[in-house]
Each structure stands twice: as C-alpha cells, then as structure tokens.
SEMAR-563133 format. One record per residue (C-alpha): residue number from 1; residue in three letters; x, y, z. Coordinates in Angstrom, 1 decimal. Example, Ala and Ser with C-alpha at 12.3 -4.5 7.8 and 13.67 -1.06 7.14 Angstrom:
<dofis>
<dofi><k>1</k><r>Ala</r><X>12.3</X><Y>-4.5</Y><Z>7.8</Z></dofi>
<dofi><k>2</k><r>Ser</r><X>13.7</X><Y>-1.1</Y><Z>7.1</Z></dofi>
</dofis>
This chain:
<dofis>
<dofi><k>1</k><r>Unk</r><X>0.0</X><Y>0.0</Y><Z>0.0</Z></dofi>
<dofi><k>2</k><r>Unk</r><X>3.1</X><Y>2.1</Y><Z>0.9</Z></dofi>
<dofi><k>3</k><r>Unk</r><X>4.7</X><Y>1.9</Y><Z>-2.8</Z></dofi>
<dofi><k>4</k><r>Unk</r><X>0.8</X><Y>2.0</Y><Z>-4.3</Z></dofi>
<dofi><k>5</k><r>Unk</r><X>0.1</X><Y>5.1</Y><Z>-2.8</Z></dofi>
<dofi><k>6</k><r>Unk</r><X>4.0</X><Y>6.9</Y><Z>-2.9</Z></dofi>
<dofi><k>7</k><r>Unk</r><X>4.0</X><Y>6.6</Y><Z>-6.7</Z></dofi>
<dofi><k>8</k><r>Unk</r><X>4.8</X><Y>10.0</Y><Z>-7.5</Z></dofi>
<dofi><k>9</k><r>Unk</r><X>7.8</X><Y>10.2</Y><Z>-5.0</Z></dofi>
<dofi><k>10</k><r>Unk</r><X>8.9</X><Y>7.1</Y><Z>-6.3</Z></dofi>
<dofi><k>11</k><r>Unk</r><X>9.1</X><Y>8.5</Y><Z>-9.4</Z></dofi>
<dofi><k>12</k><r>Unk</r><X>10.5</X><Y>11.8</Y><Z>-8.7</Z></dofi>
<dofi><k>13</k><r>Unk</r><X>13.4</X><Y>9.7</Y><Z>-7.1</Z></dofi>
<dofi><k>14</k><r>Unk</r><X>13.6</X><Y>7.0</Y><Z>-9.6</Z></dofi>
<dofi><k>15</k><r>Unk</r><X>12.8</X><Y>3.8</Y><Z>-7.8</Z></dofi>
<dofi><k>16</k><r>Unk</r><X>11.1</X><Y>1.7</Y><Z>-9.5</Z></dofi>
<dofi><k>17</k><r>Unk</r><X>9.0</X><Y>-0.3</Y><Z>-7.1</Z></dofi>
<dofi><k>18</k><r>Unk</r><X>6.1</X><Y>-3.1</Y><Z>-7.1</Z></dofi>
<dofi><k>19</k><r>Unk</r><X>3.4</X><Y>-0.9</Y><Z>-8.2</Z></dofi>
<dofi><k>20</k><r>Unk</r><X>5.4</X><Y>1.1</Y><Z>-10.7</Z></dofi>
<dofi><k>21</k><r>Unk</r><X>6.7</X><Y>-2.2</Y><Z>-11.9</Z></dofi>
<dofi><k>22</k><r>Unk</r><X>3.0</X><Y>-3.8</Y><Z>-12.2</Z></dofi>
<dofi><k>23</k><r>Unk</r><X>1.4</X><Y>-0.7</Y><Z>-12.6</Z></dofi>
<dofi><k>24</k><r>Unk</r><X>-2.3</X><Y>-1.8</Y><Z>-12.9</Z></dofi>
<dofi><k>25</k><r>Unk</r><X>-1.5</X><Y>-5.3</Y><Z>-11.7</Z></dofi>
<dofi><k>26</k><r>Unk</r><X>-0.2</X><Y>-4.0</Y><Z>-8.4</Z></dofi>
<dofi><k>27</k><r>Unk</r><X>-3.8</X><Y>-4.4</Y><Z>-6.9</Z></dofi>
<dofi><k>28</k><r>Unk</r><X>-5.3</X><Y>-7.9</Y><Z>-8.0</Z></dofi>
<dofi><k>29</k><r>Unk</r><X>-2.0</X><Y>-9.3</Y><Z>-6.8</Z></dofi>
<dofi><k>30</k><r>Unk</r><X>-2.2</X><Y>-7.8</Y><Z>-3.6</Z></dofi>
<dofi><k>31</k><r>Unk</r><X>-5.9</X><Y>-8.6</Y><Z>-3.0</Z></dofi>
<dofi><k>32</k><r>Unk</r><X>-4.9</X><Y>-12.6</Y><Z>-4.5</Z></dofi>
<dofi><k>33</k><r>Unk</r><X>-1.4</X><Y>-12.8</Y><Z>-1.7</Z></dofi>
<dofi><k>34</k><r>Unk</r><X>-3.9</X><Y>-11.0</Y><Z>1.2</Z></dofi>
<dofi><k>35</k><r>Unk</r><X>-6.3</X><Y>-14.1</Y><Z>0.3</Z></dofi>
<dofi><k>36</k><r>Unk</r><X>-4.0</X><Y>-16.6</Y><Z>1.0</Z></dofi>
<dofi><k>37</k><r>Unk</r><X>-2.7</X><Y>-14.7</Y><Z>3.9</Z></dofi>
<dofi><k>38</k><r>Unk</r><X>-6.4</X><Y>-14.5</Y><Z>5.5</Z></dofi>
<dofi><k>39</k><r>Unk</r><X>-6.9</X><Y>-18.6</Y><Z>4.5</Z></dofi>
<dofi><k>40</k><r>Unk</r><X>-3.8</X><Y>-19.5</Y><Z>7.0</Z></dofi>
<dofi><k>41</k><r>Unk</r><X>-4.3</X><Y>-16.8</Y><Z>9.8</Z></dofi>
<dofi><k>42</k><r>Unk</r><X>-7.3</X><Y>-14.7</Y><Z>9.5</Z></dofi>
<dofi><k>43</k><r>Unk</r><X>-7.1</X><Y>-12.5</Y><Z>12.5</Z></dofi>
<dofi><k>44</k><r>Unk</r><X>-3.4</X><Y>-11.6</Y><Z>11.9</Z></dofi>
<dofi><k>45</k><r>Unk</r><X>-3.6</X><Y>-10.8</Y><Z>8.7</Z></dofi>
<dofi><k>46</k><r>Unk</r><X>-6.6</X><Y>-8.5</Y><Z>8.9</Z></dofi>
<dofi><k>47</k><r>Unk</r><X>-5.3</X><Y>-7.1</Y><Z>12.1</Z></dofi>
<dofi><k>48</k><r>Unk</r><X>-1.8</X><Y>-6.1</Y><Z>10.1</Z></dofi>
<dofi><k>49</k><r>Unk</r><X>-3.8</X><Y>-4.8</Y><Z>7.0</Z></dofi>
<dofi><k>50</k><r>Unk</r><X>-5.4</X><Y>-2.7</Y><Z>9.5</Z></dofi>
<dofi><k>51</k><r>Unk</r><X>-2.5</X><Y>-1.6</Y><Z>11.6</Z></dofi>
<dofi><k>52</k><r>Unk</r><X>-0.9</X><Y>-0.4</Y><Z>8.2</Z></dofi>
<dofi><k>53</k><r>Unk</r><X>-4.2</X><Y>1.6</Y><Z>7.1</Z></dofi>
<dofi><k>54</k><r>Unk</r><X>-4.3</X><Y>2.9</Y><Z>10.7</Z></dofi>
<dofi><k>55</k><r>Unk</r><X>-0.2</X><Y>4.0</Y><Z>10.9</Z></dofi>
<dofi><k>56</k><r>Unk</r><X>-0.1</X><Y>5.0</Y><Z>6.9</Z></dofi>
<dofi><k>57</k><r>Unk</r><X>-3.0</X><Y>7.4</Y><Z>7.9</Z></dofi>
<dofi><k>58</k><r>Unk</r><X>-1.2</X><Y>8.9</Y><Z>10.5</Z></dofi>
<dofi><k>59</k><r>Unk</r><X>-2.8</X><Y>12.0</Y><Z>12.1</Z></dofi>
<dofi><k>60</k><r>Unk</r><X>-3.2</X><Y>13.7</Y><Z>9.3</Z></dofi>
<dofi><k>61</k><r>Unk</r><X>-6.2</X><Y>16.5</Y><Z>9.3</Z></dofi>
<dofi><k>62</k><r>Unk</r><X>-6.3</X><Y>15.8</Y><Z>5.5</Z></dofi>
<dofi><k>63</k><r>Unk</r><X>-10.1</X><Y>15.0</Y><Z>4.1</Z></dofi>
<dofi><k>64</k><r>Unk</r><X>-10.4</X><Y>11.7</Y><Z>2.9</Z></dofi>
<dofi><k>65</k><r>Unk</r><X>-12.9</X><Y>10.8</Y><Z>-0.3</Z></dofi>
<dofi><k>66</k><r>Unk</r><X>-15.3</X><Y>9.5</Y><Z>2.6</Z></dofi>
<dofi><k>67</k><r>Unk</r><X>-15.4</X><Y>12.9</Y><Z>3.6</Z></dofi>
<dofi><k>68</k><r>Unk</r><X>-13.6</X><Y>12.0</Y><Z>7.0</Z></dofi>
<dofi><k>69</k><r>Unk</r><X>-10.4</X><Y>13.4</Y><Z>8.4</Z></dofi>
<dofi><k>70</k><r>Unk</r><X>-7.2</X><Y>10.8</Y><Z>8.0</Z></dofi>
<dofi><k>71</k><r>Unk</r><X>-7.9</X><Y>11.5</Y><Z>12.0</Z></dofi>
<dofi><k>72</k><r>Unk</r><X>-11.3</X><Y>10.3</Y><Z>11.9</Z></dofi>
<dofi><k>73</k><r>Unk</r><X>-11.0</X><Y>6.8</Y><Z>10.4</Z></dofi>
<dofi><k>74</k><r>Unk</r><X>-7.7</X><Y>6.4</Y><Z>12.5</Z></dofi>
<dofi><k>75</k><r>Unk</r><X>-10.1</X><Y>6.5</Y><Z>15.1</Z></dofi>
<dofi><k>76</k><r>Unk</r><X>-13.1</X><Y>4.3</Y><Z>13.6</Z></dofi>
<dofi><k>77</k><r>Unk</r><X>-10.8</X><Y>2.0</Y><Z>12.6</Z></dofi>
<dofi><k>78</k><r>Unk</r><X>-9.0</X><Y>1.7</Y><Z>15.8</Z></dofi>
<dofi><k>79</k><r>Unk</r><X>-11.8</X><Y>1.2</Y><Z>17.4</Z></dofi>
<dofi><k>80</k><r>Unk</r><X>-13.4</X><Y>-1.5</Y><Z>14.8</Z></dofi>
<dofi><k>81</k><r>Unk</r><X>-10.1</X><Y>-3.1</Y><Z>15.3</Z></dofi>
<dofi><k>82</k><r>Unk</r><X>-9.8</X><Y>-3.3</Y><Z>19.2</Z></dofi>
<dofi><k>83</k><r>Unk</r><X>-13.6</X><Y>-4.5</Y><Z>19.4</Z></dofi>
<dofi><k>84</k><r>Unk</r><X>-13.7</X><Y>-7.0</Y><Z>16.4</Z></dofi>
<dofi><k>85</k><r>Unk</r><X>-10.5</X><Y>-8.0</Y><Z>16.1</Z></dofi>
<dofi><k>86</k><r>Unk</r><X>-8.6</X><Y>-9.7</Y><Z>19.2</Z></dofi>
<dofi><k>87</k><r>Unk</r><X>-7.0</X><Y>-7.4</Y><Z>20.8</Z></dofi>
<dofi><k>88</k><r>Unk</r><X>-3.9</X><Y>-8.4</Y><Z>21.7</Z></dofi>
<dofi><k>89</k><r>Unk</r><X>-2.8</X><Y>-9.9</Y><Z>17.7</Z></dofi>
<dofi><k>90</k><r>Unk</r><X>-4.1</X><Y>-6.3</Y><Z>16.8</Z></dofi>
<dofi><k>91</k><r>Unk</r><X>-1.7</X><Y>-4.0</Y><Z>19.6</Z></dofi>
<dofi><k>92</k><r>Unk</r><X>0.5</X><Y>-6.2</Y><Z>17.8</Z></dofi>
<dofi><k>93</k><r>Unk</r><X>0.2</X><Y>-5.5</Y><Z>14.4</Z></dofi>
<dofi><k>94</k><r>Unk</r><X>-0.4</X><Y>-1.8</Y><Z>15.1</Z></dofi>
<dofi><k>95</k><r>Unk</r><X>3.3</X><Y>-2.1</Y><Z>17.4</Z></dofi>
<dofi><k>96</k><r>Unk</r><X>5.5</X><Y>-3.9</Y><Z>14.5</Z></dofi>
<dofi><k>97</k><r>Unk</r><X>3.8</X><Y>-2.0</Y><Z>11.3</Z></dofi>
<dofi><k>98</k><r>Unk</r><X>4.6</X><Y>1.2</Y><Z>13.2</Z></dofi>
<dofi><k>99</k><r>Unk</r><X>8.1</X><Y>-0.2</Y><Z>14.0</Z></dofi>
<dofi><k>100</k><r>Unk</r><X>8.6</X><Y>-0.8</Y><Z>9.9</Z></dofi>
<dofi><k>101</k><r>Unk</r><X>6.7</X><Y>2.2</Y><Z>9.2</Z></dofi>
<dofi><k>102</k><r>Unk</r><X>9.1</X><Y>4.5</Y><Z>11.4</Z></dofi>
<dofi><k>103</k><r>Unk</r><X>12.6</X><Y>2.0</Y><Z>10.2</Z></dofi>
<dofi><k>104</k><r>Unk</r><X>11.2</X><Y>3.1</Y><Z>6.4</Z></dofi>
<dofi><k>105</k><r>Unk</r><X>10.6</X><Y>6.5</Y><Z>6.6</Z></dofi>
<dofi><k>106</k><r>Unk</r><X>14.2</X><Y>6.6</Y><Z>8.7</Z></dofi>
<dofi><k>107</k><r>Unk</r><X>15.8</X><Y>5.7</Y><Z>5.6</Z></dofi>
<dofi><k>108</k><r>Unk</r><X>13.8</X><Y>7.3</Y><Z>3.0</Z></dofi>
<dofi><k>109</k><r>Unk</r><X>14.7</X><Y>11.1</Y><Z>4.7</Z></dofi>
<dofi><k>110</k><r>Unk</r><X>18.0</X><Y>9.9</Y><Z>4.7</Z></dofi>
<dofi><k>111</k><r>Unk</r><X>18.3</X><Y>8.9</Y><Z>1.0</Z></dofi>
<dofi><k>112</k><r>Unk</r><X>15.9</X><Y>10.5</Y><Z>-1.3</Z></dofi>
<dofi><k>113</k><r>Unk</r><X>15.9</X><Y>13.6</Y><Z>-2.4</Z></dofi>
<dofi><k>114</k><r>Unk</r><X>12.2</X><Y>14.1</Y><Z>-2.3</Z></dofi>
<dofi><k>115</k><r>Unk</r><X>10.2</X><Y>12.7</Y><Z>1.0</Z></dofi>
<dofi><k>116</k><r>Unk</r><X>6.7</X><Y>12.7</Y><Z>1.3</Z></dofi>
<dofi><k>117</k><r>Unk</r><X>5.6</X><Y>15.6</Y><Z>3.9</Z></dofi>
<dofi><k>118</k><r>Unk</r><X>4.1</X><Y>12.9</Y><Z>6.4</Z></dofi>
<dofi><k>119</k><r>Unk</r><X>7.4</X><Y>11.1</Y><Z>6.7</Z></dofi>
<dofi><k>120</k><r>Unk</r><X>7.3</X><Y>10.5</Y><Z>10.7</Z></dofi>
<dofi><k>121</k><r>Unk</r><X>11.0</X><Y>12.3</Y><Z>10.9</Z></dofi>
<dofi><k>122</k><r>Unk</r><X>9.4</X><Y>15.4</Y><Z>9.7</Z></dofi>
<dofi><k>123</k><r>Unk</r><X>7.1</X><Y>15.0</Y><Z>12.8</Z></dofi>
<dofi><k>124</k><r>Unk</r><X>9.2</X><Y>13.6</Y><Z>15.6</Z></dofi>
<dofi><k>125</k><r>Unk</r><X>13.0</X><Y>14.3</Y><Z>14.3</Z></dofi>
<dofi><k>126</k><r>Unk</r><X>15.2</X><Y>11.8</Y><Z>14.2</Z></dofi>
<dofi><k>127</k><r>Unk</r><X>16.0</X><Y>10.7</Y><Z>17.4</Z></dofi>
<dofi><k>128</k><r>Unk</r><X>12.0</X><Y>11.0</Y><Z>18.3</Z></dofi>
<dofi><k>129</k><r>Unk</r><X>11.6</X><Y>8.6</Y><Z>15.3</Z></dofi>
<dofi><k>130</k><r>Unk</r><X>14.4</X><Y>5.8</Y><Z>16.4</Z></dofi>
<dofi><k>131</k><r>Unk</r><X>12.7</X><Y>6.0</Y><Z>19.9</Z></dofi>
<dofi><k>132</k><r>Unk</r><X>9.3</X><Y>5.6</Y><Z>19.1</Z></dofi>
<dofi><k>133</k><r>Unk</r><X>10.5</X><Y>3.1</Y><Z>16.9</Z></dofi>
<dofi><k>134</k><r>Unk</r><X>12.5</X><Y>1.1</Y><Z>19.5</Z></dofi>
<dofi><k>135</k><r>Unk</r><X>9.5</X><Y>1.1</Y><Z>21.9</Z></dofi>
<dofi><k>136</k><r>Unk</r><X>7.2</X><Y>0.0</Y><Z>19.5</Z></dofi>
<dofi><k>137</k><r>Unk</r><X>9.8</X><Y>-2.9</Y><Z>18.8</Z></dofi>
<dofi><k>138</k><r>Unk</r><X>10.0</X><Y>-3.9</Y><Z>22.2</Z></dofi>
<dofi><k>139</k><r>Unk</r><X>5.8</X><Y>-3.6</Y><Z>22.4</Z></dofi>
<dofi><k>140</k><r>Unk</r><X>5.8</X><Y>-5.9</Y><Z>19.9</Z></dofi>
<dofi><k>141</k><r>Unk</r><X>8.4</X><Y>-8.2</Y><Z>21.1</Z></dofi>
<dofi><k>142</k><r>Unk</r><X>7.0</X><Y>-8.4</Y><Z>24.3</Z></dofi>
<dofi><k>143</k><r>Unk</r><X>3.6</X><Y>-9.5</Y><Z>22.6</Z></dofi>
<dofi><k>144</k><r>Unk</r><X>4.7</X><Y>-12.0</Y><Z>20.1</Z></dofi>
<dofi><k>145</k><r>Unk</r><X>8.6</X><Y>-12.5</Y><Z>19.7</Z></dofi>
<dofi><k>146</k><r>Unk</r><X>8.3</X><Y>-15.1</Y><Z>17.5</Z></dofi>
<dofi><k>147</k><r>Unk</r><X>5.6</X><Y>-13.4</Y><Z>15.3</Z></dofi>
<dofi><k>148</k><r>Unk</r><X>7.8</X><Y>-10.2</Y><Z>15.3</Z></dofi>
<dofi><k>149</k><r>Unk</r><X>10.8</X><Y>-11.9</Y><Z>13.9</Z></dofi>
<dofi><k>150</k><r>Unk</r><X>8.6</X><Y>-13.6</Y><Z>11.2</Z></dofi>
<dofi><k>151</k><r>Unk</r><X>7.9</X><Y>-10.2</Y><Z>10.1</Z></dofi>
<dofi><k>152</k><r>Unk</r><X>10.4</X><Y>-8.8</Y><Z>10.3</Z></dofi>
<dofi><k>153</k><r>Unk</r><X>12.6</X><Y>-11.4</Y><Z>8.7</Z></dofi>
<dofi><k>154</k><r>Unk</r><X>9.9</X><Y>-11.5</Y><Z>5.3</Z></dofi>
<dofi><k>155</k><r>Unk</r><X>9.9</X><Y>-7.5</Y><Z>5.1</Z></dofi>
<dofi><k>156</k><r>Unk</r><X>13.9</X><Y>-7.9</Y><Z>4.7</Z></dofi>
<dofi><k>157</k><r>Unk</r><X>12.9</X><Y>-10.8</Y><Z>2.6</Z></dofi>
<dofi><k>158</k><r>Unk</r><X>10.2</X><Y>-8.4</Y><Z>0.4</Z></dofi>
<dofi><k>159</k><r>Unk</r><X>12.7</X><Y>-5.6</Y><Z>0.5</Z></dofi>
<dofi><k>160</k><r>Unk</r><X>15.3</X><Y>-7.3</Y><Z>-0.9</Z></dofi>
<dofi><k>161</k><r>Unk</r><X>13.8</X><Y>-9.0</Y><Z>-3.8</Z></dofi>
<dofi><k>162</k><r>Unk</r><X>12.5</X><Y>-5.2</Y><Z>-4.5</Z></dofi>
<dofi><k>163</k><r>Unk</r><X>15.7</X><Y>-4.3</Y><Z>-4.6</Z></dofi>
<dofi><k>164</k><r>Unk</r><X>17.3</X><Y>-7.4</Y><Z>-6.7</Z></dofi>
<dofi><k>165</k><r>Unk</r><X>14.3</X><Y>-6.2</Y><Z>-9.9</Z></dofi>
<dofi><k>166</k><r>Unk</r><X>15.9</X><Y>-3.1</Y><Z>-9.7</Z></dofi>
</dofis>
C-alpha cells in the first residue's frame, strides 16, 4: 500500500517499485497474496492490514474521499479493530507496522531527495523517530517474539527482492 500510494515520489526519485513495476497489476496481486494470507491466519492478517491503514494514515487532518479526516477513520478503525479483532494480535500488528513504518521512513529522509511531507522524521525528528520506533519494537516483542521476527525477517525478505528487480 506504501509503494501504491508513494508513486509519485517514487518517481520523482527513480525507484522503481512493485506498483510502478505492475502498474495496474499492483492491486489484483495484492488482493490474490492477502487471500491466501487470511486462508492460514485470519485475525493476523486483517489485524496487520489494519495496523498499516491505521499507521499509513497517520494523524493527518487531511479530508479523505469518505469525507472523514485521516484522523477520523484512524479512530473508527482503531476502534473496529480493538472490538472485532482480538485485541492483543491487533496492539500487535499496530506495534511492528509502526516499527517498519518509522525504520522506512528513517531511511527514506535519509536517501531521497524528495520525502513525502508525512514522513514521521518530519514530525518527531530523528532521534523521536528511532525511539518511538525502538518502543514499538520492544511492544511488539514483548507480545509475540516469534511473530515479530517472522515479520520482520519476510519484510527484509520483500525488500530485498524489490531491490534485486531493480
């Protein structure tokens, strides 16, 4: 969803990413990989494609083609999530997506040229992003280690592949 919806400051700093690369495609793959990922752990998965809705918003006071504030569905969703979903898998998606979230955006200020205005280092500053990034590792740790280093070890996994097609 990141690369989907950062198109433009791909482009602008020539990286050519998933959805540049499938252009069109980018979606009926995704929805086809997040089937099979709901078909061996439903609540996960959801709870992660939430958590990176939820954390890609941000706070942002931005109006939204629903007519609601990035804020505002932050907070529906947040709320859908902690009473539908369980809600311990959920604090720990929303923990390790904002741990990748806050690594990513870390290393994009550092090497493109153009960022995208709600990179979390515009916000917090650098050291307020490697804190809040090491607590919301250790959150997440402290939840699910095993399930943290799963993730973590597949987004190297995704990242580098990226990188290989490049």
């Amino acid at each position: 969803m990141d690369d989907y919806l950062d198109q433009e400051i791909d482009r602008l700093n020539e990286r050519e990413t998933l959805a540049i690369k499938l252009q069109r495609g980018i979606v009926p793959y995704t929805l086809l990989l997040f089937s099979f990922a709901i078909l061996i752990n439903y609540q996960l998965s959801i709870s992660l494609f939430w958590a990176s809705y939820i954390i890609g918003m941000g706070v942002s006071n931005n109006s939204l083609p629903t007519g609601l504030r990035a804020y505002q569905e932050v907070l529906i969703m947040l709320g859908l999530g902690f009473l539908v979903l369980q809600w311990k898998i959920f604090l720990f998606a929303l923990a390790i997506i904002l741990f990748i979230q806050l690594v990513d955006d870390f290393i994009d200020f550092h090497l493109e040229d153009y960022i995208n205005r709600d990179n979390f280092v515009n916000y917090l500053g650098e050291w307020g992003t490697v804190l809040l990034a090491i607590s919301s590792l250790v959150i997440a740790l402290q939840i699910d280690w095993k399930t943290s280093l799963i993730v973590m070890i597949i987004t190297l996994i995704v990242v580098r592949l990226l990188q290989m097609n490049n």
